[in-house]
C-alpha positions as CSV (number, residue, x, y, z in Angstrom):
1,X,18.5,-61.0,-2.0
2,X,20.6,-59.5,-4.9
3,X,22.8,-56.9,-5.6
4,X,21.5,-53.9,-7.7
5,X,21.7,-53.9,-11.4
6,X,25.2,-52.7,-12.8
7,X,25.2,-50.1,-15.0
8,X,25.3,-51.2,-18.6
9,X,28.4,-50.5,-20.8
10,X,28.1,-50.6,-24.8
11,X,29.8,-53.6,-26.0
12,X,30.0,-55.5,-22.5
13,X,27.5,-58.1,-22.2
14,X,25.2,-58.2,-19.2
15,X,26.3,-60.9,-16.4
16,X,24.2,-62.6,-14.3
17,X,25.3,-64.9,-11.2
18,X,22.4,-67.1,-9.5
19,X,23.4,-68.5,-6.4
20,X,22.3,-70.1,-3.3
21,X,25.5,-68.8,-1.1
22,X,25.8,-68.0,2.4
23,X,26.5,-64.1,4.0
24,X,30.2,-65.8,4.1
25,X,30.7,-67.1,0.6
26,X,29.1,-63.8,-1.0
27,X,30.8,-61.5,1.3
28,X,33.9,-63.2,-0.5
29,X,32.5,-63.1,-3.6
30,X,31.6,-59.6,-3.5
31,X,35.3,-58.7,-2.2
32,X,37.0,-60.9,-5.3
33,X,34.7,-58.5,-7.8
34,X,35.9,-55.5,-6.2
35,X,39.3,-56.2,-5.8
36,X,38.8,-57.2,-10.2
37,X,37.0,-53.9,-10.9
38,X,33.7,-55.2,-12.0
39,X,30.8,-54.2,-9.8
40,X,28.5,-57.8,-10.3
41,X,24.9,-58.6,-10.5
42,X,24.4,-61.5,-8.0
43,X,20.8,-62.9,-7.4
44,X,20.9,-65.5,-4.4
45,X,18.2,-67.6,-2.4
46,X,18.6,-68.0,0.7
47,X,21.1,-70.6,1.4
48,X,19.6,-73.7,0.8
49,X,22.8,-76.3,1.8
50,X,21.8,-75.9,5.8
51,X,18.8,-78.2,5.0
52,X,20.4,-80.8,2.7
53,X,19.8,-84.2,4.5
54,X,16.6,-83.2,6.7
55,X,12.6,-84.6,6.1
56,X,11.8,-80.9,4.4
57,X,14.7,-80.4,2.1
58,X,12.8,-80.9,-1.4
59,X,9.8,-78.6,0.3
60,X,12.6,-75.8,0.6
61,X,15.1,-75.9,-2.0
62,X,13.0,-76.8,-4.7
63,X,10.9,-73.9,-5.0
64,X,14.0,-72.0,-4.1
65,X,15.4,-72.9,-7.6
66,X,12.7,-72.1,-9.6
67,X,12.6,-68.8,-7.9
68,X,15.9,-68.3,-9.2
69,X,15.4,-69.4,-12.7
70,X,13.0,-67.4,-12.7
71,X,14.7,-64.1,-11.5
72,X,17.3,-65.3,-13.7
73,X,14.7,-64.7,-16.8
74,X,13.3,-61.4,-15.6
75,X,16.6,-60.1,-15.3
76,X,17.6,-58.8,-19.0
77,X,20.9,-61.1,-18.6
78,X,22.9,-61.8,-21.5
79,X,24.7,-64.6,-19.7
80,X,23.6,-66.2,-16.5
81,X,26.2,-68.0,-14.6
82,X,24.2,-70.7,-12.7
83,X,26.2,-72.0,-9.7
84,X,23.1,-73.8,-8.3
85,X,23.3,-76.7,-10.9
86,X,19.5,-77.6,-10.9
87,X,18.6,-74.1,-11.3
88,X,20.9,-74.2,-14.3
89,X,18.9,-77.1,-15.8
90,X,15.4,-75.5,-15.7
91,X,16.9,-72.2,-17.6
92,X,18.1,-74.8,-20.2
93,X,14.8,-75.9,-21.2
94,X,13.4,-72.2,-21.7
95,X,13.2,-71.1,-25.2
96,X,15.0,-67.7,-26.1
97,X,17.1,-68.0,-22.8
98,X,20.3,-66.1,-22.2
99,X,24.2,-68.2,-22.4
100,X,24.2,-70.3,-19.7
101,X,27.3,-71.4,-17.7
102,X,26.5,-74.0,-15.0
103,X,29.4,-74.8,-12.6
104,X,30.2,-78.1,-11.1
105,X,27.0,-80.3,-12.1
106,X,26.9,-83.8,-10.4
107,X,25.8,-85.6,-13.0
108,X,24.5,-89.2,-11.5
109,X,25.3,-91.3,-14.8
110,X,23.3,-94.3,-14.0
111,X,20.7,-92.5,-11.9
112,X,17.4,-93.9,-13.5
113,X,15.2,-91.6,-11.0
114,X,13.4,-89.0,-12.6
115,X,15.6,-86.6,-11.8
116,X,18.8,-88.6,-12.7
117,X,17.1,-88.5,-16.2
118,X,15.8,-84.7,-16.3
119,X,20.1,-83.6,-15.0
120,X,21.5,-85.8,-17.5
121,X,19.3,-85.0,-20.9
122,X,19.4,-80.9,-19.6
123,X,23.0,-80.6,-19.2
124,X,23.4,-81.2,-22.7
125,X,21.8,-78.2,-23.3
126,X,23.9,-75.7,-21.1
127,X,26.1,-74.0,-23.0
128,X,29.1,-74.2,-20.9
129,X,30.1,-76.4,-17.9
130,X,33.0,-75.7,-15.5
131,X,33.9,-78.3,-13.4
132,X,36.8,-78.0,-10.9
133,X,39.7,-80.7,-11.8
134,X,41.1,-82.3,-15.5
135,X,39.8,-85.7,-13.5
136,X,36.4,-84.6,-13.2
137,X,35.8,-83.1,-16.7
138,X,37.0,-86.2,-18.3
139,X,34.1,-88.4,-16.5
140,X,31.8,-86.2,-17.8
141,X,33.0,-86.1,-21.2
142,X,32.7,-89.6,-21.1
143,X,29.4,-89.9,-20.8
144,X,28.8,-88.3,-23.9
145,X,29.3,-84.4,-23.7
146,X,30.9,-82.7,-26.6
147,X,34.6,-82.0,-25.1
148,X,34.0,-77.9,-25.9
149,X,31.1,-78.2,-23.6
150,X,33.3,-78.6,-20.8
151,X,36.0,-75.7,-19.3
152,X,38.3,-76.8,-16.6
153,X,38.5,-74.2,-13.8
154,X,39.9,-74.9,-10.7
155,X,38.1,-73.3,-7.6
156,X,39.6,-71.0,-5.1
157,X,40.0,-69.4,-1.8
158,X,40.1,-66.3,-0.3
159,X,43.3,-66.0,1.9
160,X,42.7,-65.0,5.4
161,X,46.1,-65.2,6.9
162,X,49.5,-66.2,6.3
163,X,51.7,-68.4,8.7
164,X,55.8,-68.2,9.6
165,X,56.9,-71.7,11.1
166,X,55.5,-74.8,10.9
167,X,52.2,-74.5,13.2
168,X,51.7,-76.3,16.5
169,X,52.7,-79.6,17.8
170,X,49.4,-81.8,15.9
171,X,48.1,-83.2,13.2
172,X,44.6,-82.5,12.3
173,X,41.8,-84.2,10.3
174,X,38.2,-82.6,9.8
175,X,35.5,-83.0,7.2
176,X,33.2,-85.9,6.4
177,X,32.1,-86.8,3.2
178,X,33.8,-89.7,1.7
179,X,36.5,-89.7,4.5
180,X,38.3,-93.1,5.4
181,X,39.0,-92.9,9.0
182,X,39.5,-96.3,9.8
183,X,43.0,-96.2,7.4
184,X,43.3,-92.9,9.5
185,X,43.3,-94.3,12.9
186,X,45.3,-97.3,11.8
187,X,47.9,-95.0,10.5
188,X,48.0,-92.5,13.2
189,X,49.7,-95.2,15.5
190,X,52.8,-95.1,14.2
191,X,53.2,-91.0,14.4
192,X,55.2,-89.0,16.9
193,X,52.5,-86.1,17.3
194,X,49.4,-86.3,18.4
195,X,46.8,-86.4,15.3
196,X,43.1,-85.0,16.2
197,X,40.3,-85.4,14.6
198,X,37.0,-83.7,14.5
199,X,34.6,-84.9,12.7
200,X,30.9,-85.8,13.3
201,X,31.1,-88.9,12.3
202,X,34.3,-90.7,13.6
203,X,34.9,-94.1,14.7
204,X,33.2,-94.8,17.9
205,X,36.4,-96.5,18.6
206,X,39.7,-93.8,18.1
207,X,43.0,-95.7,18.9
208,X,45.7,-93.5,18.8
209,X,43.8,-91.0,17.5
210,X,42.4,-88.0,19.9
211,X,38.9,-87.6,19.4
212,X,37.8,-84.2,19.8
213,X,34.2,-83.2,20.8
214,X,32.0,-81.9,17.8
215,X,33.0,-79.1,16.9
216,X,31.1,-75.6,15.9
217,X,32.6,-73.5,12.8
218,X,34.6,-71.4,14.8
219,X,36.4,-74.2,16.8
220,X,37.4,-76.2,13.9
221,X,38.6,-73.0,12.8
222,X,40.8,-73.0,15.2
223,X,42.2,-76.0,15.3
224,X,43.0,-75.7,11.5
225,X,44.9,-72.3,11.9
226,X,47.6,-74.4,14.0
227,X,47.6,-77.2,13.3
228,X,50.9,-78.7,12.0
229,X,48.8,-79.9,8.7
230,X,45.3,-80.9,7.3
231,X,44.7,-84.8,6.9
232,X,42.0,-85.4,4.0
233,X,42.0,-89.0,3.9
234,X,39.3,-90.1,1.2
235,X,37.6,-93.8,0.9
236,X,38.7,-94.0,-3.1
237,X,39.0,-92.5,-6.6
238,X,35.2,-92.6,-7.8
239,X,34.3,-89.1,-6.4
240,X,36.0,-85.2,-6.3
241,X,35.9,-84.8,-2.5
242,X,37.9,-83.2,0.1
243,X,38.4,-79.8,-2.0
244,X,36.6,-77.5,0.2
245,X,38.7,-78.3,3.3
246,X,41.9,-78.3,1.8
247,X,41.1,-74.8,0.1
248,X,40.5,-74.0,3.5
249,X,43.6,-75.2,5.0
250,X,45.4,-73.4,2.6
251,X,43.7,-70.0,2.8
252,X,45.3,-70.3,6.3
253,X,48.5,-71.3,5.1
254,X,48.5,-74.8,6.7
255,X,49.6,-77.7,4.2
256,X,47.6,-80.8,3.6
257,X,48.0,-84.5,3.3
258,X,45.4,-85.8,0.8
259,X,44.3,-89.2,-0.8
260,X,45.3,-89.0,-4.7
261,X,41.5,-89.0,-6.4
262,X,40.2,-87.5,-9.7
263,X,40.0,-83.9,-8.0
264,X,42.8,-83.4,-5.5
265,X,45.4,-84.3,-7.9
266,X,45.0,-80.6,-9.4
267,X,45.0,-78.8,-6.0
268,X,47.7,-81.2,-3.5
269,X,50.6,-79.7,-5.8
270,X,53.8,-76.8,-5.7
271,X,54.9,-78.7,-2.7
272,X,51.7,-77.4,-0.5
273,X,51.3,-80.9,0.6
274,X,51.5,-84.6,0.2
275,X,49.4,-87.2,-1.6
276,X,49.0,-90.8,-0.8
277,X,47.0,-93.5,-2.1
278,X,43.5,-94.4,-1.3
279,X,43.5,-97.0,1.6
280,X,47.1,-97.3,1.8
281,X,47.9,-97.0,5.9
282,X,52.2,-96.7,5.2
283,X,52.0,-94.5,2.4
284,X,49.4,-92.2,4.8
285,X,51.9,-93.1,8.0
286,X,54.8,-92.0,5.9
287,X,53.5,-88.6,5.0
288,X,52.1,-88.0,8.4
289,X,55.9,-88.3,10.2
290,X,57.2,-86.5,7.1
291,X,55.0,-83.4,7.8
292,X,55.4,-83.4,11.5
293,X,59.5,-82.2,10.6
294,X,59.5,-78.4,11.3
295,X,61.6,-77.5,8.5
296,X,59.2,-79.9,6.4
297,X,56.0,-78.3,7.3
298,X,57.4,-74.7,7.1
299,X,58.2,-75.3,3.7
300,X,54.9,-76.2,2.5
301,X,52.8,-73.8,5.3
302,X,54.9,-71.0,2.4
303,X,53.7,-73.1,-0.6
304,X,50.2,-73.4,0.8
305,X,49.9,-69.7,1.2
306,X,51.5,-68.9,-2.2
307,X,48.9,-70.8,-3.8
308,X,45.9,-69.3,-2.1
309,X,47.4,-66.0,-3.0
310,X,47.7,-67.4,-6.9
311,X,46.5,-69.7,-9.0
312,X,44.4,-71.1,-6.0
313,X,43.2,-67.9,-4.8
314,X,38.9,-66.7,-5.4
315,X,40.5,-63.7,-7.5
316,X,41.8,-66.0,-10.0
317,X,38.7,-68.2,-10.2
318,X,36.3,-65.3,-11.2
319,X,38.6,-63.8,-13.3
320,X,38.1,-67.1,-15.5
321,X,34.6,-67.4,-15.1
322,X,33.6,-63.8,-15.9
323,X,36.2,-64.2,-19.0
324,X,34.7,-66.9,-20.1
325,X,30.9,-65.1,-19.9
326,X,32.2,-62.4,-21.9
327,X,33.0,-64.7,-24.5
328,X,29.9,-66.3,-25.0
329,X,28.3,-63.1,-24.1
């Protein structure tokens, strides 16, 4: 799956894009190219993030990545733009290989499986990383990158829809990786509205929370759109989590309340939502009856969608990124 070879301009350099993306994440892709001017040359696998977490996994994606790199080779690129990060660290062992620009590697630092080893020693090869926060850049520069290695880029969102008022009488939280919902339910006891969540792995026992049934894509959908605010409560500060659904909330214009870690610090801000510290049920309580105030929430519902439609918005992202090919192209 790929889109056709652009045409080739004297003096441009030739930009690849490997990718293991779903029909929904190119379909924005392809729209945020369009709206730039630049007609791109994506090759994509299948998506391989529907398996992550079954038996077969390795049996899928692995070859999947190769088949990449490989495409990635055959393709006459002058810069390939890797956001499949181990894809990105086969190309950097291949002699006589195009720029490379890898986006968001998790680098394990004291990993001591053989692939723990392979990321680490092969990132250090990659000409350029972009990671998505100031927070996250600064751990990898710590374990020994060259600061110029590293570009801070923050992701983005397409916006889908804009919201007047403040949303509907709940609160909602959603996600699950890293999430702290025992702080959740303990804070949700003191709030006036109801607070929902859905996730597939809540507490078996809710409290004041209302547990919803598991939810499909389009139902938790749903339940964002009007919901009063997102809650992104996080466990603690040693990993980037949570962006994904907060870009989400905000490409619906609904604000967020977010635990302060190493990422969200660089996307809870403009008054779009509230942070509060790891573990901490009053500060968490606090913000909760905070944004259940109409006026409150209808303030940052406006901030929410301003960013999606700026600094935050898929637009602005590859703009950067296909700036920054051009540069080492």
């Amino acid at each position: 799956m790929g889109a056709r070879l652009p045409a080739r301009h004297s003096g441009e350099p030739h930009i690849v894009w490997i990718v293991d993306w779903t029909d929904r994440e190119q379909a924005d892709f392809v729209a945020a190219f369009t709206e730039m001017g630049v007609e791109p040359c994506i090759i994509r696998s299948r998506p391989t993030g529907a398996t992550v977490g079954t038996k077969w996994h390795h049996l899928y994606s692995y070859p999947a990545y190769l088949k990449l790199a490989v495409r990635a080779m055959t393709s006459r690129a002058d810069v390939v733009v890797a956001w499949q990060p181990l894809a990105a660290m086969l190309l950097a062992y291949v002699p006589r290989r195009p720029a490379l620009i890898a986006i968001e590697p998790v680098i394990v630092e004291h990993d001591r499986r053989l692939l723990g080893r392979f990321t680490r020693r092969a990132v250090k090869r990659i000409d350029r990383l972009v990671m998505c926060s100031e927070g996250v850049a600064a751990r990898l520069i710590a374990t020994g990158l060259a600061p110029e290695q590293v570009v801070v880029i923050r992701r983005g969102v397409t916006p889908v829809e804009s919201r007047e008022g403040p949303g509907d009488d709940y609160l909602l939280a959603g996600g699950r990786e890293h999430r702290d919902w025992i702080t959740l339910r303990e804070a949700a006891s003191g709030v006036d509205l109801p607070v929902r969540l859905g996730a597939p792995n809540a507490p078996p026992e809710g409290g004041s929370l209302e547990l919803l049934p598991p939810l499909n894509r389009m139902d938790y959908v749903e339940q964002l759109r009007h919901a009063r605010a997102l809650i992104v409560p996080l466990k603690d500060d040693t990993r980037g989590a949570g962006l994904l659904a907060i870009l989400e909330a905000y490409s619906y214009g609904v604000p967020v309340i977010a635990s302060r870690n190493i990422a969200t610090v660089d996307y809870v801000i403009d008054g779009a939502g509230v942070l509060v510290e790891p573990a901490d049920v009053d500060g968490l309580r606090g913000a909760m009856r905070e944004m259940s105030r109409p006026e409150i929430a209808t303030t940052a519902s406006a901030a929410a969608t301003a960013l999606a439609h700026s600094e935050l918005s898929l637009v602005h992202f590859v703009r950067r990124v296909q700036e920054l090919a051009r540069q080492l192209g």
